[in-house]
Structures are given as C-alpha cells and as structure tokens.
C-alpha atoms as a printed R data frame, in Angstrom:
    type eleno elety resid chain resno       x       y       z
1   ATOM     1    CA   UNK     A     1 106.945 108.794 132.305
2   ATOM     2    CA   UNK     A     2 105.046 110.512 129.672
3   ATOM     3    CA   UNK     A     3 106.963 108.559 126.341
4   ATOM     4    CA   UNK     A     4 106.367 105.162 128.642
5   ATOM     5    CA   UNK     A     5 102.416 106.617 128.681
6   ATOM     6    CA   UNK     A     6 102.132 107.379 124.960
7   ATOM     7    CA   UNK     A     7 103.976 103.540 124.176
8   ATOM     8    CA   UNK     A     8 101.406 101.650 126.670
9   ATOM     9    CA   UNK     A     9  98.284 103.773 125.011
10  ATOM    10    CA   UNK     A    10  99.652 102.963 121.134
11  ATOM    11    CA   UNK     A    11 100.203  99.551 122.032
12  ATOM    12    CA   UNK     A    12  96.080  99.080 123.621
13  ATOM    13    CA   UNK     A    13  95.335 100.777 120.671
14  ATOM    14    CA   UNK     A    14  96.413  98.474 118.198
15  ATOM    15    CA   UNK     A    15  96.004  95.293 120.481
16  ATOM    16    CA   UNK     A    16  92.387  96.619 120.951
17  ATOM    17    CA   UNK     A    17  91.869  96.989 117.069
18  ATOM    18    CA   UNK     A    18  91.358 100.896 117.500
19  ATOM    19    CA   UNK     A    19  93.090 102.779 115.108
20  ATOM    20    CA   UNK     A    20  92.184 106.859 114.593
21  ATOM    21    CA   UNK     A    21  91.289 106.763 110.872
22  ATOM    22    CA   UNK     A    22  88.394 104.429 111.154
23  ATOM    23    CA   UNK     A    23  84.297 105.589 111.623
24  ATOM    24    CA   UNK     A    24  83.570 105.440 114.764
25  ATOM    25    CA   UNK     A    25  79.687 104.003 114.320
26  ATOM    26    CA   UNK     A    26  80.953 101.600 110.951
27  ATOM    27    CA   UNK     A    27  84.121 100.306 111.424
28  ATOM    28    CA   UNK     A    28  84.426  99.642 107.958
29  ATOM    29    CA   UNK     A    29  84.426 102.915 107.086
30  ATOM    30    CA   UNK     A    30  87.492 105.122 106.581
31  ATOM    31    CA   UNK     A    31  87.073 108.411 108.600
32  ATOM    32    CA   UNK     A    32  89.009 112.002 109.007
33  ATOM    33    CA   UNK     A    33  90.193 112.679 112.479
34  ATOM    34    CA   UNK     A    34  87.570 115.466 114.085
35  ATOM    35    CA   UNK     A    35  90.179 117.897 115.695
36  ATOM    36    CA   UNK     A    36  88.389 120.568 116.536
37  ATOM    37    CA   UNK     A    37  88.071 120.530 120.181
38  ATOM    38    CA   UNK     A    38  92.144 120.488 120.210
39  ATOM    39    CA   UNK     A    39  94.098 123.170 120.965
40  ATOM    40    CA   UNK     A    40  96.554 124.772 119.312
41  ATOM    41    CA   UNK     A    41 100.333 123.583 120.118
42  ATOM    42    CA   UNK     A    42 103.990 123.833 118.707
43  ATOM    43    CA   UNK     A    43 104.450 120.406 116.653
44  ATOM    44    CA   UNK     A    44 107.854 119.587 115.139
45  ATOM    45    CA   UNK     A    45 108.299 115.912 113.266
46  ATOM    46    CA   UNK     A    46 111.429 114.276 111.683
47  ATOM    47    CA   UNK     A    47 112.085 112.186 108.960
48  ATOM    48    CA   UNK     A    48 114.596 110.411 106.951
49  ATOM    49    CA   UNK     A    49 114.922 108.464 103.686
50  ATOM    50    CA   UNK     A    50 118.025 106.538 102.396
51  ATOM    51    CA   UNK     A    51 119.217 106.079  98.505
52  ATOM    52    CA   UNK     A    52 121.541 103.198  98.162
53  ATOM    53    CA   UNK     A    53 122.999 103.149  94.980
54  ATOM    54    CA   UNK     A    54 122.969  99.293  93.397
55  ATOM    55    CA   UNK     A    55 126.425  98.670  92.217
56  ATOM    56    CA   UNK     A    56 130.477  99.090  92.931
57  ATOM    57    CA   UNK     A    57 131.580 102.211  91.907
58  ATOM    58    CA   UNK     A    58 134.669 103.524  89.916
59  ATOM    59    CA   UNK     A    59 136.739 105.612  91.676
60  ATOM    60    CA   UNK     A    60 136.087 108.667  89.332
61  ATOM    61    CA   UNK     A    61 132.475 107.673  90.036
62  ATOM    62    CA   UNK     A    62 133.172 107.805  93.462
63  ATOM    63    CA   UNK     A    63 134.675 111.564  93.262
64  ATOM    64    CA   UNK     A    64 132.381 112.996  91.370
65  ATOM    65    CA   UNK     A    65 129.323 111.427  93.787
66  ATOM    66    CA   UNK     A    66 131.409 113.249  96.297
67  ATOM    67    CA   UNK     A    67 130.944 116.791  94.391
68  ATOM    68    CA   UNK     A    68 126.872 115.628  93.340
69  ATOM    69    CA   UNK     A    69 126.179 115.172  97.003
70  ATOM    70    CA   UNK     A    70 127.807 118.836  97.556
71  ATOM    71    CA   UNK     A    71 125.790 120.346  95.033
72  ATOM    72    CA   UNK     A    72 122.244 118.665  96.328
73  ATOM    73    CA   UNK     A    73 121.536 120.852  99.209
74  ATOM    74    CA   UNK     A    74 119.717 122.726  97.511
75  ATOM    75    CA   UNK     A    75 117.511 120.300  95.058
76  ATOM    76    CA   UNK     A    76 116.859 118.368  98.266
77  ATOM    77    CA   UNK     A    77 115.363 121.626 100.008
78  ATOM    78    CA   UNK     A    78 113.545 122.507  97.534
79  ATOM    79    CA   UNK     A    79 111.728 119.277  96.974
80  ATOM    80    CA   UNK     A    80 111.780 118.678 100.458
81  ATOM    81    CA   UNK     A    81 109.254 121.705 101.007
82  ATOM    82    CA   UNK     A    82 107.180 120.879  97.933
83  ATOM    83    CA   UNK     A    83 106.655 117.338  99.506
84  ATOM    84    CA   UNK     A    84 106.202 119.008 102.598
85  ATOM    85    CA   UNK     A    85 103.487 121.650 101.135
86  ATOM    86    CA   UNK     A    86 101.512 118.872  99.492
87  ATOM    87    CA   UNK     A    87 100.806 116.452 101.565
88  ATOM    88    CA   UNK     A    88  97.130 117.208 102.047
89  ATOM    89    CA   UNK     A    89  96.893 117.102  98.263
90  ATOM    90    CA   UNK     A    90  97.773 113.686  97.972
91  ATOM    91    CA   UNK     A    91  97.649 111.701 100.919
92  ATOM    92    CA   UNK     A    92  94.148 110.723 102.162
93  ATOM    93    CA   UNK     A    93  93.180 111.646 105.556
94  ATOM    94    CA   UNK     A    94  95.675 114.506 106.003
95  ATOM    95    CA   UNK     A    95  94.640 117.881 107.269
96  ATOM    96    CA   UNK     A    96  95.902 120.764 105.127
97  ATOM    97    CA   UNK     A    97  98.853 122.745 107.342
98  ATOM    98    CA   UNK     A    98 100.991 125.092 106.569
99  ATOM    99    CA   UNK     A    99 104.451 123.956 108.061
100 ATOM   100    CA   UNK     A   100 106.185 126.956 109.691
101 ATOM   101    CA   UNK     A   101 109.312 125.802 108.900
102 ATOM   102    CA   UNK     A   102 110.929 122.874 106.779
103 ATOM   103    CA   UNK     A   103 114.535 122.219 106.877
104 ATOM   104    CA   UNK     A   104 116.210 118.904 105.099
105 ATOM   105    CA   UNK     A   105 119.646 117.951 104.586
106 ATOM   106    CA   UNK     A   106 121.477 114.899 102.285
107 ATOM   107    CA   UNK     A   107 124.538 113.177 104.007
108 ATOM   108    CA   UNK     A   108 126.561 110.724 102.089
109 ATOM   109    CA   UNK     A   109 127.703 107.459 103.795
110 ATOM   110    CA   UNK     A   110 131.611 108.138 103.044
111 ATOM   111    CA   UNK     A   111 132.566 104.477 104.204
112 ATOM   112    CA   UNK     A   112 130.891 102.984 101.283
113 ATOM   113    CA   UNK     A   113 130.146 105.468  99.320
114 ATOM   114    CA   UNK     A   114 126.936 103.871  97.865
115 ATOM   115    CA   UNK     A   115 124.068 105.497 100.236
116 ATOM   116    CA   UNK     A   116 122.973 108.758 101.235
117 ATOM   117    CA   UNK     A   117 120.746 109.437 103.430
118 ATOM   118    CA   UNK     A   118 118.078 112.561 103.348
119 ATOM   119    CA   UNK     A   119 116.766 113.683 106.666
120 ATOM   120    CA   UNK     A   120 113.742 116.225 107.084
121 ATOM   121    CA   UNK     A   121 112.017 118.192 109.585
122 ATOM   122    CA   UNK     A   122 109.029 119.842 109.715
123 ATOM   123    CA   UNK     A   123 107.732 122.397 112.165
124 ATOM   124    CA   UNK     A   124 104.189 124.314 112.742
125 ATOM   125    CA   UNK     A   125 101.753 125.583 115.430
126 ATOM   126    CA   UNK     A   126  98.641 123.887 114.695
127 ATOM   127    CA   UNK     A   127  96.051 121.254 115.773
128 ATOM   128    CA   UNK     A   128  97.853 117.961 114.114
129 ATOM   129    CA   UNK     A   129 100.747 116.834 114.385
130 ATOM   130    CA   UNK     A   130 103.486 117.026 111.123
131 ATOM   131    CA   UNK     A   131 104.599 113.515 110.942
132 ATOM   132    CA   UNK     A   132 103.019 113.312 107.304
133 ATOM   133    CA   UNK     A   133 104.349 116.607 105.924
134 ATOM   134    CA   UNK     A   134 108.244 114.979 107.071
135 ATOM   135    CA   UNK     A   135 107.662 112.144 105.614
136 ATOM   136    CA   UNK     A   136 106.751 113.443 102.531
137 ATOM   137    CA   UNK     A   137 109.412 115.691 102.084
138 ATOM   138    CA   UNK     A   138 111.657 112.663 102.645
139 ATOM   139    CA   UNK     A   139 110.165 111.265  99.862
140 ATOM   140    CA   UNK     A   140 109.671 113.741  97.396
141 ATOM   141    CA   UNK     A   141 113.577 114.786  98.180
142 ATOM   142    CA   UNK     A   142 114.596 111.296  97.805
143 ATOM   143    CA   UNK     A   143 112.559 110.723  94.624
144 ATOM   144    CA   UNK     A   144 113.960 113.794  93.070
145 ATOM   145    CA   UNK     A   145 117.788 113.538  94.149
146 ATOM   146    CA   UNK     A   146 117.252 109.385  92.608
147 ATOM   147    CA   UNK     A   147 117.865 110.039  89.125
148 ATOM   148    CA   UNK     A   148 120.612 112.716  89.778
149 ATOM   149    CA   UNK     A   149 122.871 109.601  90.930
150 ATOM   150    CA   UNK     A   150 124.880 107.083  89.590
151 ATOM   151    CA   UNK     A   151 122.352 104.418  88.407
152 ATOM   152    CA   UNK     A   152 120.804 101.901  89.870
153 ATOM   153    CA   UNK     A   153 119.730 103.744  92.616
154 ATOM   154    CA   UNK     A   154 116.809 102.744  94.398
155 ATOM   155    CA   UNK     A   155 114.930 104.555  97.053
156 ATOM   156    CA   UNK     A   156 114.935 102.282 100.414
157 ATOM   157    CA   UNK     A   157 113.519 103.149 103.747
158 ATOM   158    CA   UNK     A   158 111.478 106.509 104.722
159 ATOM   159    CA   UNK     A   159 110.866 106.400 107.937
160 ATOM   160    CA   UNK     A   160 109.471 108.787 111.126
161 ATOM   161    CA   UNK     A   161 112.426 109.356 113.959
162 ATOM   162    CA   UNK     A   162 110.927 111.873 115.903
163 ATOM   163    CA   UNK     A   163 107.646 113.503 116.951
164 ATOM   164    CA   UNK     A   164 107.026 115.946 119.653
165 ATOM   165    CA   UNK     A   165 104.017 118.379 120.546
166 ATOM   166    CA   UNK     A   166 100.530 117.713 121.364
167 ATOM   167    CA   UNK     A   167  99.198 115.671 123.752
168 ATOM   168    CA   UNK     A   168 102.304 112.053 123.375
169 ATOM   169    CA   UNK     A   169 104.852 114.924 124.369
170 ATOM   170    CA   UNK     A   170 108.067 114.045 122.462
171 ATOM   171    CA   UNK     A   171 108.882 110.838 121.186
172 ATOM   172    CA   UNK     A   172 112.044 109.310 119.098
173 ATOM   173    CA   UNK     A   173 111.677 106.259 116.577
174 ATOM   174    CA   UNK     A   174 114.438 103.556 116.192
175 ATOM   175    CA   UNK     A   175 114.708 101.828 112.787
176 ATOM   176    CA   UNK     A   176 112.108  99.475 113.148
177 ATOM   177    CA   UNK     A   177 109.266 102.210 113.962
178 ATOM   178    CA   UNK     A   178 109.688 101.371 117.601
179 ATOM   179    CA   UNK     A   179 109.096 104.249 120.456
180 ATOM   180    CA   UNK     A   180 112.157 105.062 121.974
181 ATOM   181    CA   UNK     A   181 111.713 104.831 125.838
C-alpha cells in the first residue's frame, strides 16, 4: 500500500506541475530542497549503466573482453566511489552526503558479448535520499571502464532501479523509470 501511495503522490505531482526543485513563491526560479525539519533515516539507492560495444567482434576479441571484464572490478569500484563522492560538486541541487557505503559491480552480457552492464549502490544515514550519488557512480564507472574496451563503445542507458528509506518507503524502477507496484 505504501509503493501504490508514493506512485499516486509522484504522479499529482507532475500532473499538478509541482516538482521539488522549483521556488516555491517564483516558479521560475530554481530552488534547493529545505530539509531540515527531516529526520534522519537509513537510505540505500541503486543504479545501473550499460556499455554496448558498436561492432562484431573477433573471436580473440571476444576472449580477451572476457579477461578485461575480469580485471575491471576494481577500476569500476574505484570510479564508482569517486562518482559517488562528488556528486554535490557537480550536480546542481544536490546536498553534500557522505555515502556510508558504495558497492558496484560490471557483468558482461555473455550471449552477445557486446554489452556490459555496471550496477551501483549507494548507502547512508542521512536526511536525502542517495539516488544521485548511484547514479553518478554509474556514470563515472561507465565513463571510465569506456575507453578500456574494444572500440566503438558507447555509453547507453544510466538509470535508477531502486530507492528505499525516507518517507516513499522502498521502491523498484523498471526500464522505462516506471515505479514498480
């Protein structure tokens, strides 16, 4: 009952033309979300961008994207938390957290070996909710593990598939951005 709650509310909301970034007294005016008067709660958000690399593949090629994807675990931490740390820096609107915890891992489609998918999650106690920091770290891992693959790769969707904490409770995403009920 709660996730069919949170759905009806986001859905007035945008019908309504309310969205939570805009000035209250001039709606033309971009604003920072006062959350002050919240309370503190556990927040955890997921995230997930896919790589598709742009062209047939020898099957050497193929191989030794095998033993890349192996050795990425790493990289794709790494830049996963710097994406994750930075959000506030360069994203507008974003309150500076400190994520507790952020974990990401690369998995490689093995049926057609030609995209690889990064998934992220981010976890704190705070205020706000994580969502950003994921998605960041999505993209920062998927714009650093790019070049590392056979080229053309391009970077294709980052998207949110989970939220939970605060007040909407725990909600999933499907691909199109769509609360899972």
């Amino acid at each position: 009952m709660r996730r069919q709650a949170w759905v009806q509310q986001q859905r007035w909301l945008v019908s309504t033309g309310h969205f939570s970034h805009i000035d209250e007294h001039d709606r033309s005016k971009p604003a920072m979300v006062d959350v002050s008067s919240k309370g503190e709660t556990r927040r955890r958000a997921s995230a997930e961008a896919t790589l598709w690399i742009e062209r047939s593949l020898t099957k050497r090629e193929e191989n030794d994207l095998i033993d890349i994807v192996k050795n990425l675990e790493k990289v794709v931490q790494a830049a996963a938390i710097n994406g994750a740390l930075q959000t506030s820096r360069v994203i507008p609107f974003c309150h500076p957290l400190s994520p507790l915890s952020v974990e990401a891992a690369v998995h490689l489609d093995y049926i057609t070996r030609r995209q690889l998918t990064i998934s992220v999650e981010a976890t704190t106690s705070g205020k706000t909710g994580v969502e950003m920091e994921a998605l960041s770290g999505a993209a920062w891992a998927a714009l650093t593990t790019a070049p590392l693959l056979p080229q053309p790769t391009n970077v294709g969707l980052i998207r949110l598939t989970h939220k939970s904490g605060g007040k909407s409770g725990s909600v999933d995403y499907d691909v199109a951005g769509n609360a899972v009920v």
